[in-house]
HTML snippet that shows the backbone in 3Dmol.js (N, CA, C, O; Angstrom):
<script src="https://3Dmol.org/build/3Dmol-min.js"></script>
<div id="view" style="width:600px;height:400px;position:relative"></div>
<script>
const pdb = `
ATOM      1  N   UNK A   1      12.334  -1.794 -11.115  1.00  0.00           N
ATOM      2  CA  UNK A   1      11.559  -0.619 -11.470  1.00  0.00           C
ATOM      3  C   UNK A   1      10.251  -1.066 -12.107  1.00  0.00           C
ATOM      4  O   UNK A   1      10.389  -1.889 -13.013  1.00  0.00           O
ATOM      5  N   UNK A   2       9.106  -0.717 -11.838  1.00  0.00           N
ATOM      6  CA  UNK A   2       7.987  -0.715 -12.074  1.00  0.00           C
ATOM      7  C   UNK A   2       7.413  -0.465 -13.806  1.00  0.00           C
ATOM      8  O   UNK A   2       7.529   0.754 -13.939  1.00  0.00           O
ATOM      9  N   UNK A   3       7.191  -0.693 -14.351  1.00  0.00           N
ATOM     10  CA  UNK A   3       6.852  -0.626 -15.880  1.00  0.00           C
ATOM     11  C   UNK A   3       5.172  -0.311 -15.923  1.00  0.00           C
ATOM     12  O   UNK A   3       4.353  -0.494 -16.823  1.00  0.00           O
ATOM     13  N   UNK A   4       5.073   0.072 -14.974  1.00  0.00           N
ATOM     14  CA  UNK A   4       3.492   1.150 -15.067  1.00  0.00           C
ATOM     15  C   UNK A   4       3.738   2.411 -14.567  1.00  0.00           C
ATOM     16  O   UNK A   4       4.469   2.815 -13.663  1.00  0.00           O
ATOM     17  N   UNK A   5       3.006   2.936 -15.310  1.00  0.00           N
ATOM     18  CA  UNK A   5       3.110   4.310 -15.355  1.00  0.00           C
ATOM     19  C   UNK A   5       2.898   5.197 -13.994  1.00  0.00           C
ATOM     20  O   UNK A   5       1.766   5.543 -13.657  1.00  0.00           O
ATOM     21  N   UNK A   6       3.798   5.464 -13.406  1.00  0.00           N
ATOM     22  CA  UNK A   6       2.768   6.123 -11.883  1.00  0.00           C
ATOM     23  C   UNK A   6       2.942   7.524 -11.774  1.00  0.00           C
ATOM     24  O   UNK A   6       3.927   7.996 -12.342  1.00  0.00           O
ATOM     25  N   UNK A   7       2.049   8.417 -11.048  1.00  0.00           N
ATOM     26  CA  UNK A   7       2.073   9.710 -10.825  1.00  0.00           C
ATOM     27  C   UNK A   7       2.796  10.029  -9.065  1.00  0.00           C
ATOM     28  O   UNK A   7       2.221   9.962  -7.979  1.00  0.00           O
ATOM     29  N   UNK A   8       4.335  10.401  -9.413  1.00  0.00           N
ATOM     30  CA  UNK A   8       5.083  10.920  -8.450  1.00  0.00           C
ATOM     31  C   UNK A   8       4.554  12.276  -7.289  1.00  0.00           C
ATOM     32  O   UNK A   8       4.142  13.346  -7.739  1.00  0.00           O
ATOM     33  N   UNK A   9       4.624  12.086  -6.243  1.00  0.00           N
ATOM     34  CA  UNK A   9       4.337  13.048  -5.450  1.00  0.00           C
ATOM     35  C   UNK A   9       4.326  14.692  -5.725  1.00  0.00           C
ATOM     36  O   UNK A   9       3.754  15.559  -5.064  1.00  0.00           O
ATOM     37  N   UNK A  10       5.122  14.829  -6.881  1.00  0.00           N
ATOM     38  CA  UNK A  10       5.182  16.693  -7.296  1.00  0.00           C
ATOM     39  C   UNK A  10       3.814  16.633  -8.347  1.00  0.00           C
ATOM     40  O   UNK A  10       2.950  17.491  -8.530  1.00  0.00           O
ATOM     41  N   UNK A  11       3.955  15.435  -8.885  1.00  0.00           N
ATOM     42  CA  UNK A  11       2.700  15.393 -10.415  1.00  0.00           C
ATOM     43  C   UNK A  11       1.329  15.181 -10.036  1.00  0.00           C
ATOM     44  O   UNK A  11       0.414  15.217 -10.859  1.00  0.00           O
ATOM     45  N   UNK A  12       1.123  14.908  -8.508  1.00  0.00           N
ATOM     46  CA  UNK A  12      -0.140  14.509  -8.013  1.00  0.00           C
ATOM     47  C   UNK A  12      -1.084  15.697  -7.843  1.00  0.00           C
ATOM     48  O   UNK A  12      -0.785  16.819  -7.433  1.00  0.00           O
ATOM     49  N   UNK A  13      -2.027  15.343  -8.151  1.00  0.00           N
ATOM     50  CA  UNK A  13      -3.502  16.316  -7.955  1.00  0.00           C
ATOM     51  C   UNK A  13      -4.553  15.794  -6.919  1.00  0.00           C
ATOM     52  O   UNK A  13      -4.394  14.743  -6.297  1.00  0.00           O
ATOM     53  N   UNK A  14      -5.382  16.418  -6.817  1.00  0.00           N
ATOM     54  CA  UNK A  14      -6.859  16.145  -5.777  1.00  0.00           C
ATOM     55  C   UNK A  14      -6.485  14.949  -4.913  1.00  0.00           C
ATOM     56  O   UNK A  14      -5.619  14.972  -4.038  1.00  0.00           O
ATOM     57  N   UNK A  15      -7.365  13.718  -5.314  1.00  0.00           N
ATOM     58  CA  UNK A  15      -6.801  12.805  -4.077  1.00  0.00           C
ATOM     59  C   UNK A  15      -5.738  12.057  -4.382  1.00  0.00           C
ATOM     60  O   UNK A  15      -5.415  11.296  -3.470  1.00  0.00           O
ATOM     61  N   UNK A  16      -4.817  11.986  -5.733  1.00  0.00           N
ATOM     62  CA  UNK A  16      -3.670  11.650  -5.145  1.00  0.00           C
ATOM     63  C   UNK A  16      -2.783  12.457  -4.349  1.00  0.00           C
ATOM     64  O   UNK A  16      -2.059  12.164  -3.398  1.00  0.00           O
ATOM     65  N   UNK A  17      -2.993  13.487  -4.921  1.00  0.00           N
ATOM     66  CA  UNK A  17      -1.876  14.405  -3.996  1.00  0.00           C
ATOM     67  C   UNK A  17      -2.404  14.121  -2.488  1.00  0.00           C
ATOM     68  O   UNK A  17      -1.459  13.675  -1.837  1.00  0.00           O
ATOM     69  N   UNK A  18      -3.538  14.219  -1.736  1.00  0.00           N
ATOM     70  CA  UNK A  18      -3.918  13.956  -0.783  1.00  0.00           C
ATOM     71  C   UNK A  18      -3.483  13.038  -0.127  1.00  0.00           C
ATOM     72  O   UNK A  18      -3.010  13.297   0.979  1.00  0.00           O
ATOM     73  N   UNK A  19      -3.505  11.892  -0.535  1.00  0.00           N
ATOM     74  CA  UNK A  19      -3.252  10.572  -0.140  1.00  0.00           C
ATOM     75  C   UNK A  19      -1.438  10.401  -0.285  1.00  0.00           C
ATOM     76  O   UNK A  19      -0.838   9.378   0.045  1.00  0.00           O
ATOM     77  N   UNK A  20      -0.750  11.704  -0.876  1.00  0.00           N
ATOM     78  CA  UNK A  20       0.637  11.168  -0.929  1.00  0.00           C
ATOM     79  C   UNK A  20       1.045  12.006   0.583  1.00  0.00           C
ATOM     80  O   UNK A  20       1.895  11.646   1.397  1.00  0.00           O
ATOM     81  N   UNK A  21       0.167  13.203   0.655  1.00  0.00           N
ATOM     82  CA  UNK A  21       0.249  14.136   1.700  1.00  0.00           C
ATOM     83  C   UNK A  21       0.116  13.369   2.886  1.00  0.00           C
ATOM     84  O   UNK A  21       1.182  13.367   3.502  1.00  0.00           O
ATOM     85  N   UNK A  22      -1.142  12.451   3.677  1.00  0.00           N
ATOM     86  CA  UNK A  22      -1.443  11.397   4.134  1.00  0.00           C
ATOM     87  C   UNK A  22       0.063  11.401   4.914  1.00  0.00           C
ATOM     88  O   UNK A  22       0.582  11.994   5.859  1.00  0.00           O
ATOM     89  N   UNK A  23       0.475  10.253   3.816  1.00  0.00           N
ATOM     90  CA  UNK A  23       1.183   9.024   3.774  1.00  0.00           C
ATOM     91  C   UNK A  23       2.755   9.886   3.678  1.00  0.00           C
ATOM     92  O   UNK A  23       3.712   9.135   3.487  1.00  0.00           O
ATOM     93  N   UNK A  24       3.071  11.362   3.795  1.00  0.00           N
ATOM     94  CA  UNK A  24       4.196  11.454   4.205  1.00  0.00           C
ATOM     95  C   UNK A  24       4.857  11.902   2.623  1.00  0.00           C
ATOM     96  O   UNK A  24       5.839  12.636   2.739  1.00  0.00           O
ATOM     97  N   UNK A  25       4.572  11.659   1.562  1.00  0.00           N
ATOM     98  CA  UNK A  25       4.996  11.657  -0.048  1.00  0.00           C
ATOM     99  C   UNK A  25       5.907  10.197  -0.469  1.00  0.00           C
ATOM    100  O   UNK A  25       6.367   9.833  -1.551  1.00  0.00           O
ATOM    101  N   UNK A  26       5.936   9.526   0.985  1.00  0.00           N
ATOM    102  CA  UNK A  26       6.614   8.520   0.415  1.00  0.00           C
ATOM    103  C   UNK A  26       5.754   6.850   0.735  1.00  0.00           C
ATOM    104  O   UNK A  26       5.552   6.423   1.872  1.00  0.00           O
ATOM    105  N   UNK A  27       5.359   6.125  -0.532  1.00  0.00           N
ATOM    106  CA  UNK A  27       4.941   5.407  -0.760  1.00  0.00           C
ATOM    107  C   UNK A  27       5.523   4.051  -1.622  1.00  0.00           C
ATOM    108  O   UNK A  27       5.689   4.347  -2.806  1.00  0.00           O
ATOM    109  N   UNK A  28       5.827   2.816  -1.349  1.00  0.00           N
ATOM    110  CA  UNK A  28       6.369   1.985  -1.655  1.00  0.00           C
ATOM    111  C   UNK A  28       5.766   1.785  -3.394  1.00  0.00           C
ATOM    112  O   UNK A  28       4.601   2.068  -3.675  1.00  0.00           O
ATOM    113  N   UNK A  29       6.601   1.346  -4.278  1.00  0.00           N
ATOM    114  CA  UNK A  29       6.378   0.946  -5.873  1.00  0.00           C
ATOM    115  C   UNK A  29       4.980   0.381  -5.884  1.00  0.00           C
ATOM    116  O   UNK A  29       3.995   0.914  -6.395  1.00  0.00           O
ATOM    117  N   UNK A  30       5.032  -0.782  -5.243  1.00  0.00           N
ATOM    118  CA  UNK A  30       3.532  -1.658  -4.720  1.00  0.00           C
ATOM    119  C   UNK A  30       2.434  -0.732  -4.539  1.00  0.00           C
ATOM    120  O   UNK A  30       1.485  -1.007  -5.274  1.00  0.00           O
ATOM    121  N   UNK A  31       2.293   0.075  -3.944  1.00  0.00           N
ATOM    122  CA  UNK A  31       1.544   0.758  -3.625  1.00  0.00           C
ATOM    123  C   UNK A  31       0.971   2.061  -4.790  1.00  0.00           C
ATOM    124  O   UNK A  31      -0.206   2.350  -5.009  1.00  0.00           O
ATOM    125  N   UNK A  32       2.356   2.772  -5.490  1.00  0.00           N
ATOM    126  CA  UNK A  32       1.843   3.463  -6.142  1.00  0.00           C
ATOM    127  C   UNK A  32       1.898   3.589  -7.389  1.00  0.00           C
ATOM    128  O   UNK A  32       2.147   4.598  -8.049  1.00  0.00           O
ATOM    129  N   UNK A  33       1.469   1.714  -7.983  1.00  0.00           N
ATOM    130  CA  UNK A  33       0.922   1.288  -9.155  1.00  0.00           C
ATOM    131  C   UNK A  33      -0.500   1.941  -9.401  1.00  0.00           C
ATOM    132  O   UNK A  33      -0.920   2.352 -10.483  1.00  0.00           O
ATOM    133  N   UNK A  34      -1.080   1.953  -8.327  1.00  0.00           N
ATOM    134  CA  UNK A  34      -2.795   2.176  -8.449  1.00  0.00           C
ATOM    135  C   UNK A  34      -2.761   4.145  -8.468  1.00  0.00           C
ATOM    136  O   UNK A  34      -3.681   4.959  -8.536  1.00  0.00           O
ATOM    137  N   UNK A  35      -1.158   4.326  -8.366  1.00  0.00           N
ATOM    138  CA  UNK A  35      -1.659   6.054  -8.630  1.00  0.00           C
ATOM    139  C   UNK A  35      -2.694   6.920  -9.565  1.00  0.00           C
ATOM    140  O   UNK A  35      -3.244   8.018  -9.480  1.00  0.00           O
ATOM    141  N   UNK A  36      -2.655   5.623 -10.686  1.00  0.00           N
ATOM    142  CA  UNK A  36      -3.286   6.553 -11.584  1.00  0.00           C
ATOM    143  C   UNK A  36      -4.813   6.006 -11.327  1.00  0.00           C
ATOM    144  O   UNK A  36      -5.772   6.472 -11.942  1.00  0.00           O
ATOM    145  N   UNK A  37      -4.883   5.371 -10.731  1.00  0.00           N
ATOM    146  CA  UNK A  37      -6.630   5.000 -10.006  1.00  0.00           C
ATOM    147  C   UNK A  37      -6.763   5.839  -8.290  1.00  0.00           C
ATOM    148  O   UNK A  37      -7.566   5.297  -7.531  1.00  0.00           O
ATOM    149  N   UNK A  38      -6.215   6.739  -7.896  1.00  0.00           N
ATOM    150  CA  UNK A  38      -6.785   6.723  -6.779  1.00  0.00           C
ATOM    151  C   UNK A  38      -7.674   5.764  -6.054  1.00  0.00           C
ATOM    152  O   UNK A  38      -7.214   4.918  -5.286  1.00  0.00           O
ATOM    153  N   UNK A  39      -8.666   5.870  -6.246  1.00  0.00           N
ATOM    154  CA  UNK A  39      -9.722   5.387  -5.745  1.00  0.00           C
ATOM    155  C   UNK A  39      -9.423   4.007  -5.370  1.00  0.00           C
ATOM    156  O   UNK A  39      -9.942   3.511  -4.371  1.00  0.00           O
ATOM    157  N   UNK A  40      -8.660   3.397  -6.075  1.00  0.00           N
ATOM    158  CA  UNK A  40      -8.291   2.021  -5.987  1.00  0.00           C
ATOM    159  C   UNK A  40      -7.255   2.085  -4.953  1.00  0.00           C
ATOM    160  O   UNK A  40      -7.211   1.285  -4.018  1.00  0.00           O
ATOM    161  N   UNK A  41      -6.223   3.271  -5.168  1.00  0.00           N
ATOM    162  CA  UNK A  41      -5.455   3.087  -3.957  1.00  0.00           C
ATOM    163  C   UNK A  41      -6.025   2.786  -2.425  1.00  0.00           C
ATOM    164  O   UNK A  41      -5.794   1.857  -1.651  1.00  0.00           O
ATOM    165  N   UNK A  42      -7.021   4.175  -2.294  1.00  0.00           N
ATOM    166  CA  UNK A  42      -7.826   4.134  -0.906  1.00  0.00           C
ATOM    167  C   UNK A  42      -8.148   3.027  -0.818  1.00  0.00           C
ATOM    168  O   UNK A  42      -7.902   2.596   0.309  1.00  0.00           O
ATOM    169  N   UNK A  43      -8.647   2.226  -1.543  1.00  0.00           N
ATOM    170  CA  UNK A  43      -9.352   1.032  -1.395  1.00  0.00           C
ATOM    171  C   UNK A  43      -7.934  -0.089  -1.000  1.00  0.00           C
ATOM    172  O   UNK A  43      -8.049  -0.681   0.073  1.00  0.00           O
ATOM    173  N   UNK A  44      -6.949  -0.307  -1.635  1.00  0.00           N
ATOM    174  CA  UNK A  44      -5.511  -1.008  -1.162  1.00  0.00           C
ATOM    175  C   UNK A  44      -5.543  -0.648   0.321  1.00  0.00           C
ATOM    176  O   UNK A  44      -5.670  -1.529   1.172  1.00  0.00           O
ATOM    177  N   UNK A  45      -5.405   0.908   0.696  1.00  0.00           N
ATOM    178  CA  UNK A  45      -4.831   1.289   2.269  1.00  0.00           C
ATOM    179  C   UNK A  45      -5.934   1.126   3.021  1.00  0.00           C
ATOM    180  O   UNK A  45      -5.690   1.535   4.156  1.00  0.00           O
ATOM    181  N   UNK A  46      -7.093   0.699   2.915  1.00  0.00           N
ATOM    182  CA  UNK A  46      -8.098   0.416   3.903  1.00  0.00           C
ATOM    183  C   UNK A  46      -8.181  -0.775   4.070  1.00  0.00           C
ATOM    184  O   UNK A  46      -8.524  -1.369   5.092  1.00  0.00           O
ATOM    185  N   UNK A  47      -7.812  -1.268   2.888  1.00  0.00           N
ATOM    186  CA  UNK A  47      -7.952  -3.024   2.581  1.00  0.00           C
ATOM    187  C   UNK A  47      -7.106  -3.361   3.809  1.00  0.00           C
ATOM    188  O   UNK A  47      -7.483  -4.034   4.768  1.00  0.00           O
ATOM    189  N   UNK A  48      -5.670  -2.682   3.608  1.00  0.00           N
ATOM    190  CA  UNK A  48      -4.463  -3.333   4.383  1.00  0.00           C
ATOM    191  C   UNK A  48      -4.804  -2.916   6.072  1.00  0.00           C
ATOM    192  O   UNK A  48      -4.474  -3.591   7.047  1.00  0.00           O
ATOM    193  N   UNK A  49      -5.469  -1.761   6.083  1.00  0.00           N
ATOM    194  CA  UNK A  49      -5.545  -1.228   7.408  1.00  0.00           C
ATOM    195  C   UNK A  49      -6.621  -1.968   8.212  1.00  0.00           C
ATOM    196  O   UNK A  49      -6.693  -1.774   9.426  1.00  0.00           O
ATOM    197  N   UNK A  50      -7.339  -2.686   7.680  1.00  0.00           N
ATOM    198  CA  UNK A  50      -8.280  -3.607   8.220  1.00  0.00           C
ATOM    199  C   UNK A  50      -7.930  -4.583   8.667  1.00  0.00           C
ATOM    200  O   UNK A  50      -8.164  -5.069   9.774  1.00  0.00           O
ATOM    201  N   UNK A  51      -7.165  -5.054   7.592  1.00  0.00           N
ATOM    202  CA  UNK A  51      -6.239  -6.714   8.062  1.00  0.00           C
ATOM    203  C   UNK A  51      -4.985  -6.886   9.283  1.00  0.00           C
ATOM    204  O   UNK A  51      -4.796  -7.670  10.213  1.00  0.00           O
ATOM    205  N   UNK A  52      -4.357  -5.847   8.792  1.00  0.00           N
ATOM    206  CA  UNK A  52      -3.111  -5.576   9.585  1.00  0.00           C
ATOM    207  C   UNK A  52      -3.628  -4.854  10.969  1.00  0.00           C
ATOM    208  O   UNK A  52      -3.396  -5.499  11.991  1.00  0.00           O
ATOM    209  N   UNK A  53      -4.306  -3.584  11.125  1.00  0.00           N
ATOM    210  CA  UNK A  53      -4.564  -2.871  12.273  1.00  0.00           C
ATOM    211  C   UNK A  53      -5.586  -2.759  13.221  1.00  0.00           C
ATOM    212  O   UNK A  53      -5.757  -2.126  14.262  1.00  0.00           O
ATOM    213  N   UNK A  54      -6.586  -4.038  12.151  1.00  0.00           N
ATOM    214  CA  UNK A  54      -8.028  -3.894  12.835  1.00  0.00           C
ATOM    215  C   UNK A  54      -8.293  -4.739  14.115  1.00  0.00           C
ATOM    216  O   UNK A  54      -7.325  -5.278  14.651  1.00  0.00           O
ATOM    217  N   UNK A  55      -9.248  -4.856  14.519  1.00  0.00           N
ATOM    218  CA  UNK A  55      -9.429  -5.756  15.938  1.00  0.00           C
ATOM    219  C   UNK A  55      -9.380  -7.034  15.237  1.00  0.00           C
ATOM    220  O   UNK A  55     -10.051  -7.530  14.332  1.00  0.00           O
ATOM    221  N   UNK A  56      -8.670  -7.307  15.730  1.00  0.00           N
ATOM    222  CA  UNK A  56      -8.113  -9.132  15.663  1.00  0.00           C
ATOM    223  C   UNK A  56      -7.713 -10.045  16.868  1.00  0.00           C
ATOM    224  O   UNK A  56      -7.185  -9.713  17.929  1.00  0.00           O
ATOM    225  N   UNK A  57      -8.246 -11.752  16.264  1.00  0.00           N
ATOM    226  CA  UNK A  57      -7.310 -12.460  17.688  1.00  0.00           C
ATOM    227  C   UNK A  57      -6.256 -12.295  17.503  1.00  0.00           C
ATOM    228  O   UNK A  57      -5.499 -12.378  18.470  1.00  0.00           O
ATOM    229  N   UNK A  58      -5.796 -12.032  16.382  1.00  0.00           N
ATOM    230  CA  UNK A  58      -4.006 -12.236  15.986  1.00  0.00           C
ATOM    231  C   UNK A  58      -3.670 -11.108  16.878  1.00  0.00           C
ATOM    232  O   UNK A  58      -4.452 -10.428  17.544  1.00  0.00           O
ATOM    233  N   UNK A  59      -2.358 -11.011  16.788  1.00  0.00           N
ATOM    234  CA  UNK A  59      -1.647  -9.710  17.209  1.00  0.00           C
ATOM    235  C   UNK A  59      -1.017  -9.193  16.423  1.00  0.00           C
ATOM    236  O   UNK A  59      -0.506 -10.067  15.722  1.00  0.00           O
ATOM    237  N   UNK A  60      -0.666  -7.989  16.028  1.00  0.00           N
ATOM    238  CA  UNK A  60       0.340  -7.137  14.783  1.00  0.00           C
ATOM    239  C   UNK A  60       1.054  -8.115  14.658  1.00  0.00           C
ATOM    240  O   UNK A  60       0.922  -8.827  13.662  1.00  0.00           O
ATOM    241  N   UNK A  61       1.910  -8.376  15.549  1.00  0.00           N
ATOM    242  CA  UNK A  61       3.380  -8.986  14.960  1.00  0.00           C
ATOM    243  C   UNK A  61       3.099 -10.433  14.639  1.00  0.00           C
ATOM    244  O   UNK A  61       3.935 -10.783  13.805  1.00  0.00           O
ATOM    245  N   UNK A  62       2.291 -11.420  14.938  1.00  0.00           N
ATOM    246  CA  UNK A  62       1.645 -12.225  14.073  1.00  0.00           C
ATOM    247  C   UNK A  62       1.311 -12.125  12.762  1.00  0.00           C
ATOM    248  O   UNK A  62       1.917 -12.804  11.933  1.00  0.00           O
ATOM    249  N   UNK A  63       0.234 -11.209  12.371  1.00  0.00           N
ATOM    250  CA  UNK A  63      -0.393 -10.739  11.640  1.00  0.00           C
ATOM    251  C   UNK A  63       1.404 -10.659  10.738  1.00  0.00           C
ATOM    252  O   UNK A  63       1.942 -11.708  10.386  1.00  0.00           O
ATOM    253  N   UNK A  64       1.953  -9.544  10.547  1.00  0.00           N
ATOM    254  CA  UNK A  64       3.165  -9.392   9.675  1.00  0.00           C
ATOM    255  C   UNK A  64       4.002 -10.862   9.627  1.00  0.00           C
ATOM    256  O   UNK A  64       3.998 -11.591   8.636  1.00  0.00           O
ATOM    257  N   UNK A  65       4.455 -11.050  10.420  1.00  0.00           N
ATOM    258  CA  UNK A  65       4.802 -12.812  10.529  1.00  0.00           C
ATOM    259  C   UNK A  65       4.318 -13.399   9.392  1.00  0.00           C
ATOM    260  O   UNK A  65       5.159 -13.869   8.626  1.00  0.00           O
ATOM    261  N   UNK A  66       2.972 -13.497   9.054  1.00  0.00           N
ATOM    262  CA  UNK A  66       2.269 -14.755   8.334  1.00  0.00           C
ATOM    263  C   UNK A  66       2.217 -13.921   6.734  1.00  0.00           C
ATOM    264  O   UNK A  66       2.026 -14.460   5.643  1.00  0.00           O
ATOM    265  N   UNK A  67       2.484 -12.257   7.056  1.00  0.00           N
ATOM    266  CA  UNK A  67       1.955 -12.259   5.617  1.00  0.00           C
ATOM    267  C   UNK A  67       3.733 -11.812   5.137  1.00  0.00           C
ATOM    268  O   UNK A  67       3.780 -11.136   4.109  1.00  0.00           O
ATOM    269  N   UNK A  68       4.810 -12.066   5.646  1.00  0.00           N
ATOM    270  CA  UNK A  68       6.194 -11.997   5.292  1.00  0.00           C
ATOM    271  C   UNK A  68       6.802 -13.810   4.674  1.00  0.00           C
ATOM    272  O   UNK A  68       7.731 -14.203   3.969  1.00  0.00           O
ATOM    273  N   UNK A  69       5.629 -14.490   5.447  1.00  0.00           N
ATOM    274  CA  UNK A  69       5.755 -16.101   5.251  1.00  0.00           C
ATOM    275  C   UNK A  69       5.331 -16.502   3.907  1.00  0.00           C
ATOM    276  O   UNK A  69       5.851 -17.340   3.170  1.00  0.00           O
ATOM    277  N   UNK A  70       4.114 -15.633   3.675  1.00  0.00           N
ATOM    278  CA  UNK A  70       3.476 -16.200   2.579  1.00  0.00           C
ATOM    279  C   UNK A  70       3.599 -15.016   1.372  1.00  0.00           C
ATOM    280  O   UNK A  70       2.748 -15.105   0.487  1.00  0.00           O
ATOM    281  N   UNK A  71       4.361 -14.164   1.284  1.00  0.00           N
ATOM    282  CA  UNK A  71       5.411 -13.358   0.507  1.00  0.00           C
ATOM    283  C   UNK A  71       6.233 -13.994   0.205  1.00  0.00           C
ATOM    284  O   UNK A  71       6.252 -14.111  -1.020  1.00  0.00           O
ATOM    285  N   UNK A  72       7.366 -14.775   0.928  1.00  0.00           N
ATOM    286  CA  UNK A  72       8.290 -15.431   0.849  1.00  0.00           C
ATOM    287  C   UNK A  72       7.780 -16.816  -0.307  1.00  0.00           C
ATOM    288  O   UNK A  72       8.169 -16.716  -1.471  1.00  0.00           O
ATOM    289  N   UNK A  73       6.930 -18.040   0.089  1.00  0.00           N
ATOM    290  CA  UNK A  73       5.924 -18.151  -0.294  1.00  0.00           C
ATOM    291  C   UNK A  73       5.885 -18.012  -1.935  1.00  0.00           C
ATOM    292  O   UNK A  73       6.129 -18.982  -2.652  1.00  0.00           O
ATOM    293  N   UNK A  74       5.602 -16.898  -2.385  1.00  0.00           N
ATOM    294  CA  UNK A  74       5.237 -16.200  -3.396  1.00  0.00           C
ATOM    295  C   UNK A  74       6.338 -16.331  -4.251  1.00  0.00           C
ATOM    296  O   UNK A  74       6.389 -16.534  -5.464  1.00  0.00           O
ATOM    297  N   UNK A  75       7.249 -16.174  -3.370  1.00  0.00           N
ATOM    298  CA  UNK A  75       8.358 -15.003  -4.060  1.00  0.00           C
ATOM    299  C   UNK A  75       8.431 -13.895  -4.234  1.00  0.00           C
ATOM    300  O   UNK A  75       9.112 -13.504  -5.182  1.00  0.00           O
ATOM    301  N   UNK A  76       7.649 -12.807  -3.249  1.00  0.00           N
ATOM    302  CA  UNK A  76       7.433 -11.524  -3.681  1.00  0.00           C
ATOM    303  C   UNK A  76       8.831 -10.837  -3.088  1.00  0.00           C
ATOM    304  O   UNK A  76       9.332 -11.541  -2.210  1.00  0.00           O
ATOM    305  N   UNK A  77       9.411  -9.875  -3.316  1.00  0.00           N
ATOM    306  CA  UNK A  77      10.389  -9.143  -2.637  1.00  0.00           C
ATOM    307  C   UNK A  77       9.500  -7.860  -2.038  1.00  0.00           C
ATOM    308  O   UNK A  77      10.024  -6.775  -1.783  1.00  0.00           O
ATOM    309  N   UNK A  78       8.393  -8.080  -1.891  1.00  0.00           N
ATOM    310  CA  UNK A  78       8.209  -7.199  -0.695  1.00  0.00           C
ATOM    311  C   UNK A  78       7.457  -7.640   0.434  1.00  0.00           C
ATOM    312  O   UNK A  78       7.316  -6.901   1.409  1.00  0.00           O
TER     313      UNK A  78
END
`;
const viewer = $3Dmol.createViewer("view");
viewer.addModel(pdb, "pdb");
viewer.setStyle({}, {cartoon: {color: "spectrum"}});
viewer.zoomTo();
viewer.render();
</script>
């Protein structure tokens, strides 16, 4: 469990609520650390949507491959 404070999908306003709307209301812990920054979030999901979805030599499943490797790597559990 996360030990920052985050704003849950019923507690969200303007663009968080937007961005939970988006994204379905369901958003991984990782992700909705930056709730109480919006702005920072958008900036996370464009970040990722660039790397992961954008025109690349890689291919998606490359692309996830290398960043599950270097998670592992880390030690991150996600």
């Amino acid at each position: 469990m996360a030990r920052i404070k985050m704003v849950q999908p019923g507690e969200a306003r303007g663009k968080m609520a937007e961005i939970y709307k988006k994204s379905g209301g369901n958003l991984p812990n990782i992700l909705k650390i930056h709730s109480l920054n919006p702005r920072s979030l958008q900036a996370h999901l464009d970040y990722y949507r660039a790397i992961m979805l954008g025109r690349s030599p890689l291919t998606r499943e490359l692309r996830e491959m290398i960043a599950t490797v270097v998670s592992e790597i880390n030690g991150c559990v996600y």
